[in-house]
C-alpha positions as CSV (number, residue, x, y, z in Angstrom):
1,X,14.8,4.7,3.2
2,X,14.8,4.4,7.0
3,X,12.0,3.0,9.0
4,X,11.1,5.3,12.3
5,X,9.7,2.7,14.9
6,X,9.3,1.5,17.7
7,X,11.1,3.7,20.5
8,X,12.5,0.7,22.3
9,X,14.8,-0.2,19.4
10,X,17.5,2.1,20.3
11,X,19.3,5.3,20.2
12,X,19.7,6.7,17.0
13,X,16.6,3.9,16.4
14,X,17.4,4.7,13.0
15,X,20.5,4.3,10.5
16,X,21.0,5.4,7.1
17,X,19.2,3.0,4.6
18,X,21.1,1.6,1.5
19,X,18.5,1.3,-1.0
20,X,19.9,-1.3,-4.0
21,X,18.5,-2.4,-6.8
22,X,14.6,-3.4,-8.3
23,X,14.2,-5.4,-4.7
24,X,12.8,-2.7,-2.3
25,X,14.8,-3.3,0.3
26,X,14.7,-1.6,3.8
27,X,17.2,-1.3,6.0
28,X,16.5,-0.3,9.8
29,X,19.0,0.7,13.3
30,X,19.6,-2.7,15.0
31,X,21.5,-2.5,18.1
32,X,24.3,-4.8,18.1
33,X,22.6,-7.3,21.1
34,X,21.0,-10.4,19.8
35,X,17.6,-11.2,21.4
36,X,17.4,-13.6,24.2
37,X,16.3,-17.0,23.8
38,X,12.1,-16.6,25.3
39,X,12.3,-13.0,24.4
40,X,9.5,-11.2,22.5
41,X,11.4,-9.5,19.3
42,X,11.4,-5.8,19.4
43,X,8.7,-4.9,16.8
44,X,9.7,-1.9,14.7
45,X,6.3,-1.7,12.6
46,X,4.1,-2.9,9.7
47,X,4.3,-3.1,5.7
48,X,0.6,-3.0,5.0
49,X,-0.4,-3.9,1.0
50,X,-2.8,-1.8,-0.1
51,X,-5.6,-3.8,-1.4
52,X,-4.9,-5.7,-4.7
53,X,-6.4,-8.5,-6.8
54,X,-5.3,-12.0,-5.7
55,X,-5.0,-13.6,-9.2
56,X,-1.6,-12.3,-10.9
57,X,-2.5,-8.7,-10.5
58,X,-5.9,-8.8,-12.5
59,X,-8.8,-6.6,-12.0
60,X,-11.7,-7.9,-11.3
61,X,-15.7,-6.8,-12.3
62,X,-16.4,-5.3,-9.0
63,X,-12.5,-3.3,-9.1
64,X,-13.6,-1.6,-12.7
65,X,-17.3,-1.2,-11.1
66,X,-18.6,-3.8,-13.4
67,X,-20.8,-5.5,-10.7
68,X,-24.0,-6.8,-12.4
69,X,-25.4,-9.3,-9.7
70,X,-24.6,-11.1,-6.2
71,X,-20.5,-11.6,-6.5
72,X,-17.9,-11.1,-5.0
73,X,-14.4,-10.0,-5.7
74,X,-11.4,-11.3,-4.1
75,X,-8.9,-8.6,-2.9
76,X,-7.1,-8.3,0.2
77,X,-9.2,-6.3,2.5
78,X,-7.3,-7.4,5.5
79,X,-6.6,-10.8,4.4
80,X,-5.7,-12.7,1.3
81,X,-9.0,-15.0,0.4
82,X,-6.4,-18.0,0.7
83,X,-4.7,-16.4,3.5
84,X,-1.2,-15.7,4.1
85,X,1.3,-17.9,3.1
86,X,4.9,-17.8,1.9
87,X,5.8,-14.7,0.6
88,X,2.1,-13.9,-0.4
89,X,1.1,-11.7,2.4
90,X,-1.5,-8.7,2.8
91,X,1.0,-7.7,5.7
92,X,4.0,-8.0,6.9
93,X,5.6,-7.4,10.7
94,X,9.2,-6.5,10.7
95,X,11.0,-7.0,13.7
96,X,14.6,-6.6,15.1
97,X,16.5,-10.1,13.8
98,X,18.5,-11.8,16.3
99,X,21.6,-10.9,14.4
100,X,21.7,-7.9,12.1
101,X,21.9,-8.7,8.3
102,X,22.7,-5.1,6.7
103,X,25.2,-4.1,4.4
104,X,27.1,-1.2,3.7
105,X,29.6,-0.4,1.0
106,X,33.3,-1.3,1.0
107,X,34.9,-2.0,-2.2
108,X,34.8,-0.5,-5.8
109,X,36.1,-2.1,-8.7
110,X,35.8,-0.5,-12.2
111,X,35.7,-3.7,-15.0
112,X,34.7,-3.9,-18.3
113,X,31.6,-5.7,-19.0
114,X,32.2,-8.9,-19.5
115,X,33.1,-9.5,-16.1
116,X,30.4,-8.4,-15.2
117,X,28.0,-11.1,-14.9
118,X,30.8,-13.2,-13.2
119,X,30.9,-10.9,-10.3
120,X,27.2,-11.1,-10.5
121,X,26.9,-14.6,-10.2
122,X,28.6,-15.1,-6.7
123,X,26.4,-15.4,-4.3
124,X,28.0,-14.8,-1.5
125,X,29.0,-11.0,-2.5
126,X,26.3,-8.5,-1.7
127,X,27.1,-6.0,-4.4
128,X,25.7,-3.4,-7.2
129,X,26.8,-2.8,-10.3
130,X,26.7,0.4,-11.9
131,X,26.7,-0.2,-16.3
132,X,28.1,3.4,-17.7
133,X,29.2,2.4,-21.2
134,X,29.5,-0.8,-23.3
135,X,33.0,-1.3,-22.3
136,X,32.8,0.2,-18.8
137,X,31.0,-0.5,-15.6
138,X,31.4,-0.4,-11.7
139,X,30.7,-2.8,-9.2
140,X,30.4,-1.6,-5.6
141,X,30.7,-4.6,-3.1
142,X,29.3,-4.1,0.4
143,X,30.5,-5.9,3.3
144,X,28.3,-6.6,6.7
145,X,27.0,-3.8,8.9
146,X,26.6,-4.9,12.3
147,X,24.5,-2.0,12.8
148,X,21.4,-2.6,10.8
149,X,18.7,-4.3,10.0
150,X,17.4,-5.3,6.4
151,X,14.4,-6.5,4.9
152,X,14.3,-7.0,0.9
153,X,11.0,-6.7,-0.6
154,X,10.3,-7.5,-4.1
155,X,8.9,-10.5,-6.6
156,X,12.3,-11.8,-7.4
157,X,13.2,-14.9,-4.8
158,X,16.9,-14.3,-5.6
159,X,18.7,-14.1,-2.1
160,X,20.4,-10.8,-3.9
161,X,19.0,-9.0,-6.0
162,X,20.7,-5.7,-6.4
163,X,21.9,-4.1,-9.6
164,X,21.3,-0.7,-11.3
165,X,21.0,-1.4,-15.0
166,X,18.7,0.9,-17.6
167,X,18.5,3.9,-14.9
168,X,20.2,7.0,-14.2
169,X,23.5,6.8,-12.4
170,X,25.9,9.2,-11.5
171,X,29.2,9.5,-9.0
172,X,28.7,11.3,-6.5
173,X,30.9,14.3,-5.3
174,X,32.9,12.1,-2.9
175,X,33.7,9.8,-5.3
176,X,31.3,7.2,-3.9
177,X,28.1,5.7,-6.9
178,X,25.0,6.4,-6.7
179,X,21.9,6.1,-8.9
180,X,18.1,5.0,-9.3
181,X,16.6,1.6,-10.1
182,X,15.0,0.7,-13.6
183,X,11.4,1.8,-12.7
184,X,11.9,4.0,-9.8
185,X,11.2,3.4,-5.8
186,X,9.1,6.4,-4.6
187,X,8.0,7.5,-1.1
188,X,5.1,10.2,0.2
189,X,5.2,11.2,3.6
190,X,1.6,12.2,5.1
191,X,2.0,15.7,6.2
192,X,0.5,16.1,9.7
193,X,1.1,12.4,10.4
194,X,-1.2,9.5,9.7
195,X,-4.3,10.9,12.2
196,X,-7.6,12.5,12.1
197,X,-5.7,15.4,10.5
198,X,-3.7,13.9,7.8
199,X,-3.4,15.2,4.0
200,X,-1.6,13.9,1.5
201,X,2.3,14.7,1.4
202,X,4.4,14.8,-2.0
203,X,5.9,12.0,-4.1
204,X,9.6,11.7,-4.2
205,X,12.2,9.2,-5.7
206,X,14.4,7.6,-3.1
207,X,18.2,7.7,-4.5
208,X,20.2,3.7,-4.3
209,X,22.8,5.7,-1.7
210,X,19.2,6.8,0.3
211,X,19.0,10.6,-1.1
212,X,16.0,11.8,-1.5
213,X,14.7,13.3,-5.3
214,X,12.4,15.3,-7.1
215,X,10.3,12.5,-9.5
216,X,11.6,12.1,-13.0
217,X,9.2,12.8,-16.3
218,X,8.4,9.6,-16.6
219,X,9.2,6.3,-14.4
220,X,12.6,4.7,-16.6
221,X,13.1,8.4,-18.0
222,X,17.2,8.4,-17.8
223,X,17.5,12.1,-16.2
224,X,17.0,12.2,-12.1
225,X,15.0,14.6,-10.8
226,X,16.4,17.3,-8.6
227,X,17.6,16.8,-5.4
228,X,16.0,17.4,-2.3
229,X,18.4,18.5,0.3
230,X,15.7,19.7,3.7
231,X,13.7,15.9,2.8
232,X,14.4,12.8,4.4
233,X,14.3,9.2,3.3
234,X,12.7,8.4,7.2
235,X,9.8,6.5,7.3
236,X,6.9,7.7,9.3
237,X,3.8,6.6,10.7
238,X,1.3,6.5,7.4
239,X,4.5,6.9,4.7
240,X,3.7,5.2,1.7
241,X,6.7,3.2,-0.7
242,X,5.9,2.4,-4.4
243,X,7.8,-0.3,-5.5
244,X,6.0,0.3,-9.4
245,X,3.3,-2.4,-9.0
246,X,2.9,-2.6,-5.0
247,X,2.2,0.0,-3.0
248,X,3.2,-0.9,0.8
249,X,2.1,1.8,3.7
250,X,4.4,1.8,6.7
251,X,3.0,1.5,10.5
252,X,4.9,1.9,13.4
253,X,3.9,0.4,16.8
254,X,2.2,3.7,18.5
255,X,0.6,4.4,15.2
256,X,-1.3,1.2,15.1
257,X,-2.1,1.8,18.4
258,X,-3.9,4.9,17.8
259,X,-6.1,2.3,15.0
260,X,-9.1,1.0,15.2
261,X,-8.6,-2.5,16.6
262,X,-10.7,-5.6,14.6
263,X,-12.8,-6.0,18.3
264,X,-13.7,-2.2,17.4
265,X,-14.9,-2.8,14.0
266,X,-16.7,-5.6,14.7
267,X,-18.6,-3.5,17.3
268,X,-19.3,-1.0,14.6
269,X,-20.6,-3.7,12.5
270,X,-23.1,-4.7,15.3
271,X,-24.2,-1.5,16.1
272,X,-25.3,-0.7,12.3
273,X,-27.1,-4.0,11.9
274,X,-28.3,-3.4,15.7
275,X,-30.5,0.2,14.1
276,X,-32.2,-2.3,11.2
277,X,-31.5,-0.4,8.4
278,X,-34.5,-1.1,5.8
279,X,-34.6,-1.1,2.3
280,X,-36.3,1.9,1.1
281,X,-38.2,0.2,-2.0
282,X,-38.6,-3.5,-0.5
283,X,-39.1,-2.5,2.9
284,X,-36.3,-5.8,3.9
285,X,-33.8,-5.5,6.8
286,X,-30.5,-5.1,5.7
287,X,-27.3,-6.5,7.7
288,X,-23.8,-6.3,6.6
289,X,-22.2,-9.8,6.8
290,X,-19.8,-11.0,9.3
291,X,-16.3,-11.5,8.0
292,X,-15.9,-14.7,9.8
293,X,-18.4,-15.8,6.7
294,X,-15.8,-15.3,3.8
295,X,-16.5,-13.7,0.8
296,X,-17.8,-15.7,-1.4
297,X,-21.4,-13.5,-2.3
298,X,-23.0,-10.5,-1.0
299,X,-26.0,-11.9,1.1
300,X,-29.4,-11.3,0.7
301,X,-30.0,-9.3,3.3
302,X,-26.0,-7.1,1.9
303,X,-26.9,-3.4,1.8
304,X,-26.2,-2.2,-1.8
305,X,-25.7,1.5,-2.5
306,X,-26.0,3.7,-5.8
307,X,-22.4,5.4,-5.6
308,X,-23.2,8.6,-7.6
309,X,-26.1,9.6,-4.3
310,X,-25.3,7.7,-1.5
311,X,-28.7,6.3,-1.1
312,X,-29.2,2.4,0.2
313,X,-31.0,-0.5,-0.9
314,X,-31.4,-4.3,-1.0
315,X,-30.5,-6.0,-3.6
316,X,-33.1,-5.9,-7.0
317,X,-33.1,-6.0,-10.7
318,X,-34.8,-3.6,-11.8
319,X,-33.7,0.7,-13.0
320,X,-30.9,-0.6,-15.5
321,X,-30.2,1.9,-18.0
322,X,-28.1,0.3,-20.5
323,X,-28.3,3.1,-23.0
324,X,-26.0,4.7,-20.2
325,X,-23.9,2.3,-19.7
326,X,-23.6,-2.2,-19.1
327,X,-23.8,-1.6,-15.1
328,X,-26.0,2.2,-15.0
329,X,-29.1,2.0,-12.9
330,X,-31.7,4.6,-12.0
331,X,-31.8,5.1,-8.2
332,X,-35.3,5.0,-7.3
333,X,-35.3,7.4,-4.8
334,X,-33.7,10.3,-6.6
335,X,-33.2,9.1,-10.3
336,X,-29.8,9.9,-10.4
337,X,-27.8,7.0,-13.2
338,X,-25.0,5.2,-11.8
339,X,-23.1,2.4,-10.5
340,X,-24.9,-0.2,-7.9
341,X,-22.9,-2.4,-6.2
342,X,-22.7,-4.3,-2.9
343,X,-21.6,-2.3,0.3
344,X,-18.6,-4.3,2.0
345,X,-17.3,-3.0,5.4
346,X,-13.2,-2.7,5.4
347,X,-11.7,-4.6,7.4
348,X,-7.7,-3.8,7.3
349,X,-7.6,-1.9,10.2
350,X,-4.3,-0.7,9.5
351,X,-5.4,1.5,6.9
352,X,-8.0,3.9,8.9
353,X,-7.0,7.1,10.6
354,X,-9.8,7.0,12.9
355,X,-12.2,4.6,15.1
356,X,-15.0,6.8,13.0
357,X,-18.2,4.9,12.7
358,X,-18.4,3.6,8.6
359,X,-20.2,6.2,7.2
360,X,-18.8,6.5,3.6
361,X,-18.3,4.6,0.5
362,X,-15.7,4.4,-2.0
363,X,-16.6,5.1,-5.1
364,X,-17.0,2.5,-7.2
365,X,-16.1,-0.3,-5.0
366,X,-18.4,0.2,-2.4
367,X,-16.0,-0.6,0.5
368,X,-16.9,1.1,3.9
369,X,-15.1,3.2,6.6
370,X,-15.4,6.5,8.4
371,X,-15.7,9.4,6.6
372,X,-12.4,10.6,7.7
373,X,-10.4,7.7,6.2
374,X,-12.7,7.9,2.9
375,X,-11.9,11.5,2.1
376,X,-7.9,11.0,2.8
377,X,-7.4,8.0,0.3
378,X,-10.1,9.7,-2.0
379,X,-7.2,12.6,-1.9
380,X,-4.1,10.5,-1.9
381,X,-3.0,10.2,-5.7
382,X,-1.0,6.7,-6.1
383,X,1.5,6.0,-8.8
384,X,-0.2,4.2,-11.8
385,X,2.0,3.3,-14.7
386,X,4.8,5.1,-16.2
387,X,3.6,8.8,-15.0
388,X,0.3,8.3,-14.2
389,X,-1.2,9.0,-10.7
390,X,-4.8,8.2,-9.4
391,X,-6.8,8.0,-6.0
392,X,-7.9,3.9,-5.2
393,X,-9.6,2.3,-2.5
394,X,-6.9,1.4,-0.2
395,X,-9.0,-1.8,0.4
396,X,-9.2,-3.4,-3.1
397,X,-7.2,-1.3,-5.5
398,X,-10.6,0.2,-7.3
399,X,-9.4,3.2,-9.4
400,X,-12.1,6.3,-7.3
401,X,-14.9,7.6,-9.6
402,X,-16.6,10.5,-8.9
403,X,-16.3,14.0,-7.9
404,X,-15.1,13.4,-4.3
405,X,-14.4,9.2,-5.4
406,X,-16.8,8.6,-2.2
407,X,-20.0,9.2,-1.2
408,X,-21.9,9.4,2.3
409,X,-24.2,6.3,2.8
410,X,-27.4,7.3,3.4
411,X,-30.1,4.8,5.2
412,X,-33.3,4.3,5.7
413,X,-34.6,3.3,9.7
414,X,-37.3,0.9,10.6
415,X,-40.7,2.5,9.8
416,X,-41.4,1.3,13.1
């Protein structure tokens, strides 16, 4: 893959990404000039996380819709609950390094296997190796490219972590290797751009060499896809990366501009408590929380919403229909059954397409945004296990329920 960023960084600002291994890696153009000392880095975008549990990839009650009181659940929604630290981040700025790191191939050896893990094991050789039989494989070593940029991206903490082992492989018709990792790295590009007109592009399966495929029958099925000679591996504004349990969207500079700014959604937050939005059965004011608060309960005055009509409420017992379902209740204005569950406002900016005002909820998570950015995840499939696909909340993971998987909030004013 390629990342298309930040204007500044050059021309081409882009270079041909070398994609090796189960690590994820992205490589980007980098000029040859090392920052000056006092210099601001050039900035060529944004990895955001799309939301996620925070304890080893669990779901928790309010992700499955399972909400049965005043909890909360702890996904990233802009921020990890413990915040970012190490390598655990909700979002990550990549910037042009003072001296480029990439790598680019330069020497092919064909070995039998044995020697295979002792070319592996040097750690100062960048390289890939390629297993074709029991008694035959090739390793391709890659020297330094002076010309790029790259950032690996992955779980392992291995310095290097490239290798093709159980995946399709092939040689290429100028003699070069080429193949796809275990599990598969995939990559949708938006089609109109990640704006107020965005729909959802088509998944494709990005090849080690960068080539860009038609996705396989299954994720480790050993057959590739077709190729896809008029599609590029370039990142754009709102492209989204599956690594096959993360699913990162890319950012560049002017597109984050064009977002919705944290000053702007706190405003929006201000102005909806400011109309005094009433429960319609208690007659209480409701108030979404400020984030500065944390998330450790919705609180009593959280506006809580039945996901299958969109109406809003304060928080009460009472309209359980278990016979339905552990977590169906009766909505007491219209009597439609369904999930009730605490309305949280999102708060990664990075994920909206619009400064819309919140006006929708995802369905079953209750996370808010406009209605714009609702009905563009609610229409984005994500990669879910071996072949799977299905819309989430970009905000906490949820899996979308529903006919549309969000619903319009509806609220009552003050009656006076």
């Amino acid at each position: 893959m390629v990342l298309e960023g930040n204007p500044e960084v050059g021309s081409p600002r882009t270079s041909d990404l070398q994609h090796p291994g189960n690590n994820g890696s992205c490589v980007l153009s980098s000029p040859g000039e090392d920052v000056q000392p006092g210099e601001e880095p050039i900035k060529y975008g944004e990895l955001i996380v799309l939301g996620c549990c925070e304890e080893g990839g669990e779901e928790t009650e309010a992700q499955r819709g399972e909400v049965t009181g005043p909890r909360a659940h702890s996904c990233y929604n802009g921020c990890l609950a413990s915040g970012d630290k190490g390598r655990r981040r909700s979002r990550l700025a990549l910037s042009r390094r003072p001296h480029a790191n990439g790598v680019k191939p330069d020497v092919m050896h064909h070995i039998s296997t044995p020697l295979v893990s002792k070319a592996l094991s040097n750690r100062g050789q960048h390289s890939i190796s390629y297993t074709l039989s029991r008694s035959h494989s090739v390793i391709v070593e890659y020297t330094h490219d002076s010309d790029t940029d790259m950032f690996q991206i992955g779980r392992s903490t291995e310095n290097m972590i490239d290798f093709v082992e159980r995946a399709a492989k092939w040689r290429t018709p100028d003699g070069l290797m080429d193949g796809l990792t275990t599990n598969g790295v995939l990559v949708m590009h938006p089609a109109g751009g990640f704006s107020e007109d965005s729909a959802p592009g088509v998944w494709r399966e990005i090849s080690v060499c960068g080539n860009v495929y038609t996705l396989r029958d299954s994720r480790s099925a050993q057959q590739r896809g077709k190729l896809v000679e008029n599609e590029s591996n370039v990142l754009q504004d709102g492209s989204l990366i599956d690594l096959c349990g993360a699913t990162l969207l890319w950012r560049t500079p002017a597109g984050l501009l064009r977002a919705p700014t944290l000053k702007q959604l706190e405003a929006q937050r201000q102005e909806a408590n400011a109309a005094r939005p009433q429960c319609p059965v208690g007659l209480s004011t409701l108030a979404f929380p400020s984030p500065a608060r944390g998330r450790t309960a919705p609180d009593k005055q959280q506006p809580w919403v039945y996901v299958r009509c969109g109406h809003v409420h304060g928080y009460h017992g009472w309209g359980c229909r278990r016979e339905r379902g552990p977590q169906e209740r009766e909505c007491p204005l219209c009597r439609l059954v369904g999930p009730y569950v605490p309305l949280w406002l999102g708060q990664e900016a990075g994920l909206c397409l619009d400064p819309g005002p919140p006006s929708h909820a995802f369905a079953p998570c209750g996370h808010v945004c406009s209605e714009k950015t609702a009905r563009y995840w609610a229409q984005t499939p994500l990669p879910h296990g071996t072949h799977a696909f299905h819309a989430a909340c970009p905000f906490c993971g949820a899996w979308l329920t529903g006919e549309h998987g969000c619903v319009r909030l509806i609220f009552q004013g003050p009656l006076d």
